[in-house]
C-alpha positions in Angstrom: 117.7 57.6 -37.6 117.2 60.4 -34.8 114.8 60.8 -32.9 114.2 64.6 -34.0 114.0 63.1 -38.1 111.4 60.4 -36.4 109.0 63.0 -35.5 108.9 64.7 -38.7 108.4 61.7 -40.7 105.3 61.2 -38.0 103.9 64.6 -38.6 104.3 64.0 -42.3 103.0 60.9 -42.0 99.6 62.2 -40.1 99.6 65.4 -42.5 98.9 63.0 -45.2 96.5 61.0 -43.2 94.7 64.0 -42.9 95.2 64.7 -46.4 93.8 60.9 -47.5 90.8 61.3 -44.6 89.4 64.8 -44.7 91.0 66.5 -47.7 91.9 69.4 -45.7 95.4 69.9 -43.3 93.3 72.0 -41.2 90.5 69.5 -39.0 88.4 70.5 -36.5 90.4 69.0 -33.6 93.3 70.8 -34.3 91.8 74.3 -35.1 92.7 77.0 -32.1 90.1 79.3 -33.5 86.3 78.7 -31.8 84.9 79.2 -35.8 85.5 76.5 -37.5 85.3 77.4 -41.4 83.9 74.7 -43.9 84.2 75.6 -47.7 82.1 74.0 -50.5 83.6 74.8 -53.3 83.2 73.3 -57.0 80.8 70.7 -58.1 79.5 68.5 -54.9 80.7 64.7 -55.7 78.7 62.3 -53.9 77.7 58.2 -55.2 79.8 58.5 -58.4 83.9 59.5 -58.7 84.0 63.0 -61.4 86.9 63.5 -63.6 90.0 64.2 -61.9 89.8 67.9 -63.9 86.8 69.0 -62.2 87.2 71.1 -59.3 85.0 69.0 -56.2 84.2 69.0 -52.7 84.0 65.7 -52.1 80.8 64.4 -49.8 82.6 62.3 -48.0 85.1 64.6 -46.9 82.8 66.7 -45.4 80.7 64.5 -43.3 83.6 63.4 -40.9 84.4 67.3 -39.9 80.9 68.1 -39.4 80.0 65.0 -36.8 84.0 66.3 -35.8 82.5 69.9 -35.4 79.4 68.6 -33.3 81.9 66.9 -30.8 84.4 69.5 -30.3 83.6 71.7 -27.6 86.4 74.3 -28.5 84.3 75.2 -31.5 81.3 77.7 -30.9 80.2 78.2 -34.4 81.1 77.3 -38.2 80.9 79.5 -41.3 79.5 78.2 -44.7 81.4 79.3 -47.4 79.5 78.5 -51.1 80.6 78.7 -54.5 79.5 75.9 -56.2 77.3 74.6 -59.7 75.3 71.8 -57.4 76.0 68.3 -57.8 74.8 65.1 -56.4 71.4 65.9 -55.1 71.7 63.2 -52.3 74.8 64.1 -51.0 73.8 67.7 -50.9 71.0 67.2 -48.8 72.8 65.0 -46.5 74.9 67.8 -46.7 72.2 69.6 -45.9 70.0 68.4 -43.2 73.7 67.7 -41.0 74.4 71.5 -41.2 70.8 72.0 -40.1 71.2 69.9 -37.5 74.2 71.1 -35.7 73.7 72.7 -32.2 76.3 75.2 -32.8 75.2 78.5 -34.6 76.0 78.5 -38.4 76.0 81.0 -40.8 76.7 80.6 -44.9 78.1 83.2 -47.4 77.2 82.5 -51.1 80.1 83.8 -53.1 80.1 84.2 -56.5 77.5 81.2 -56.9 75.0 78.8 -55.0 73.2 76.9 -57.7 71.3 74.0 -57.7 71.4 71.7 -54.6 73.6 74.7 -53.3 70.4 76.1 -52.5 69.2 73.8 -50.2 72.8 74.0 -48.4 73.2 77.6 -48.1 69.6 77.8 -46.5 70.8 74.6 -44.4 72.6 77.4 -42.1 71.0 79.5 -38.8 71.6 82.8 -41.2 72.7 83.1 -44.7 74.1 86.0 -46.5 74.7 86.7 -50.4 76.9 88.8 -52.0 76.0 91.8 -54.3 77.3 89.7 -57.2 76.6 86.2 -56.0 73.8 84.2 -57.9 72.0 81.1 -57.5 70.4 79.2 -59.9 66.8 76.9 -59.2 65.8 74.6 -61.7 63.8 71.3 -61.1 66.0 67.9 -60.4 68.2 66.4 -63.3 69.5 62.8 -63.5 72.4 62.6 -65.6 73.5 58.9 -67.2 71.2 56.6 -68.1 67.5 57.1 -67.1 65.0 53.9 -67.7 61.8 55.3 -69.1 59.5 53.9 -66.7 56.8 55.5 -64.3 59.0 54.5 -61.0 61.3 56.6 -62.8 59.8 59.8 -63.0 57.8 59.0 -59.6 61.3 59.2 -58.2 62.7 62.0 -59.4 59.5 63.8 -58.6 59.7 62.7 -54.9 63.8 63.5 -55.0 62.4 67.3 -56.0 59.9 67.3 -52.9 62.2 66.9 -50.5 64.3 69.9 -52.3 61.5 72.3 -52.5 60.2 70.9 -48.4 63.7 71.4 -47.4 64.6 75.1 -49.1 60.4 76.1 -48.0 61.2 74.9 -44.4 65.0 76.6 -43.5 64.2 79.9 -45.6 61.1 82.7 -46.2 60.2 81.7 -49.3 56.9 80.4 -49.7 56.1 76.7 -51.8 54.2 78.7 -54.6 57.1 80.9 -55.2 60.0 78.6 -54.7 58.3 76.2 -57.6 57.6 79.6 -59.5 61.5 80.0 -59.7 62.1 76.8 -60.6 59.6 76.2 -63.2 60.2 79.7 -64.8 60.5 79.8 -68.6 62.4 81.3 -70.8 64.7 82.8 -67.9 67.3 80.3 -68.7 68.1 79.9 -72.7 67.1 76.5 -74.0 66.0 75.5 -69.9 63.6 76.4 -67.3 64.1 77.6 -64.4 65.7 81.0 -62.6 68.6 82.7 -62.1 68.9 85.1 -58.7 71.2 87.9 -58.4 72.4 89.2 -55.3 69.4 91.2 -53.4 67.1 89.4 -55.9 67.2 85.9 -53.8 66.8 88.5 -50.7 64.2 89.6 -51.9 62.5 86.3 -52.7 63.0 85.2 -49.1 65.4 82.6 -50.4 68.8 84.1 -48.2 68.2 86.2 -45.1 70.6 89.4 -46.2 73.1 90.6 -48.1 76.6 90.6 -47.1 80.1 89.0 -46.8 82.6 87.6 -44.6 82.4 90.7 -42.2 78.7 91.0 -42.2 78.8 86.8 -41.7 82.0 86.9 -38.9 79.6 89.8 -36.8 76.4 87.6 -37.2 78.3 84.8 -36.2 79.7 86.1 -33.2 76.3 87.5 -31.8 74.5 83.9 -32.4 77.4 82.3 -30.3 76.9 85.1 -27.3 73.4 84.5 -27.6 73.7 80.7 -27.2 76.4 81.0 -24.4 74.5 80.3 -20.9 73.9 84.0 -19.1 76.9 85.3 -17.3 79.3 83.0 -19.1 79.8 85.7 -21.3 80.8 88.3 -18.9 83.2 86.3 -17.3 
């Protein structure tokens, strides 16, 4: 075998690696840009494996390239990109609170949909923006499976909501009254309670900072990383 059909079986070799690791060809280390760009897309799979039909973004494949993020020192900032139905509640706070704390500036785009422990994500980031069309849906926690009827039950699924609703109150503008207003809401949702935000109507509530897409989000971005760069680095 030659030496030049060696080195392509390597790089094949660590392109499935990468593949098997991160789900993604394109990691941190590698990337020449100084934005990193880290998609959530789908339903958020965390403790338990969901059907190989359902479009996912799998918890574990996002933890590695955010400590990988963190470390690099080529990348200066990371955009957020959400359109997801929520998931594992866990996971998405974990998700969540490592976004939050990242020393780099972040900033998250809600396209087409933020719902459920999306929320808490896309408010994870130093600014958020929502498209015109975008919604996001807040409802109280779920627990899908089987659920023993006992008090220690409900007592945990009411604390698993608190840290939601502290989480979401403390990263955006939207007050604790409100925020439980929204998700206790009835009859906006057939047959459910809780609320459905459009667009400028989750700006409005304080929930995302301003409307916008990836332009908006690139310019906000790129200001947040000058601001952060130590004075006169930026003039060199």
């Amino acid at each position: 075998m030659s030496d030049n059909q060696e080195d392509q079986n390597q790089q094949k070799d660590n392109l499935m690696e990468k593949i098997k690791q991160l789900g993604t060809t394109n990691v941190p280390q590698t990337s020449d840009s100084n934005i990193h760009v880290l998609p959530i897309i789908g339903q958020i799979e965390g403790h338990l494996q969901l059907p190989a039909k359902n479009k996912t973004t799998k918890y574990e494949h996002l933890i590695p390239q955010i400590v990988a993020i963190e470390q690099n020192p080529k990348i200066e900032g990371v955009i957020i990109l959400l359109n997801t139905v929520g998931g594992d509640v866990e996971a998405g706070l974990a998700i969540s609170e490592m976004i939050s704390s990242l020393s780099k500036p972040t900033v998250s785009i809600v396209l087409g949909g933020g719902h459920s422990i999306g929320v808490p994500i896309a408010t994870a980031a130093t600014k958020s923006f929502i498209t015109e069309t975008a919604t996001m849906t807040i409802h109280p926690i779920r627990m899908t499976g089987l659920v023993v009827g006992v008090p220690q039950t409900f007592e945990y699924l009411d604390k698993m909501q608190d840290r939601v609703i502290n989480f979401v109150t403390h990263h955006a503008k939207i007050d604790e009254d409100t925020f439980k207003e929204l998700m206790f809401a009835k009859g906006n949702l057939t047959r459910d309670i809780g609320t459905n935000v459009v667009g400028q109507d989750a700006v409005d509530h304080g929930l995302i900072d301003s409307i916008g897409g990836v332009q908006e989000a690139m310019s906000t971005l790129n200001s947040l990383i000058e601001e952060q760069k130590p004075q006169g680095e930026s003039e060199s």
